[in-house]
N, C-alpha and C positions, 0 to 999 in steps of 0.2 A: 594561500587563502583557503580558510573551508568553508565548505558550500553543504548546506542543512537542506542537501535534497539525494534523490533517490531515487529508479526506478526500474521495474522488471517487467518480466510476460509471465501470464496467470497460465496459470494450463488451461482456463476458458479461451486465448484468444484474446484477452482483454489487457490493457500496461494499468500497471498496479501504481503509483507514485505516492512519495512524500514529499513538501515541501512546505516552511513555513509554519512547522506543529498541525501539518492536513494531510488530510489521507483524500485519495482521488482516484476513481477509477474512468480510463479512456476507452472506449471502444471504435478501434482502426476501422471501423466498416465507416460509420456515421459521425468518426472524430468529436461524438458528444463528452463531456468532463461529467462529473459525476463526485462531489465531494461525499466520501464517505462518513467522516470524523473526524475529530477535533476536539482538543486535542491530542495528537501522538507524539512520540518520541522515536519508536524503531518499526520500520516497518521489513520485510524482507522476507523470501520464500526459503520455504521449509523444504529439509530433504522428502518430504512426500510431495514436491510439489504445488502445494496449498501455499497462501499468502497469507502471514501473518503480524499482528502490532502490537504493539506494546503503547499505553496509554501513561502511562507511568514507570517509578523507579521499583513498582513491584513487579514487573512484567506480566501483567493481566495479557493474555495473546485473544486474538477473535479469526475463526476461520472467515477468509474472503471471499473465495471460491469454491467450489466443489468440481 
């Protein structure tokens, strides 16, 4: 079975997720959700750290975090 979800730790602190073509950020203090956008296709962290998506099959990326 594959499963169209995803999810890391930001260098903020904060779990990055995919699910469902959404992008969503958690913060573990206050367990609030946070949809970032929509739609995506990859979302995943960067060898620097940073979290990045992809929107499309062009791979447009957006920094998440700093």
């Amino acid at each position: 079975m594959w499963l169209d979800t995803n999810i890391e730790l930001g260098k903020d602190g904060k779990l990055y997720g995919k699910t469902q073509g959404k992008a969503y950020r958690i913060d573990p203090a206050t367990m609030t959700l946070t949809q970032i956008v929509r739609p995506v296709s990859i979302l995943l962290k960067g060898a620097d750290d940073h979290m990045y998506l992809s929107r499309s099959e062009n791979f447009y990326t957006y920094r998440l975090c700093s």
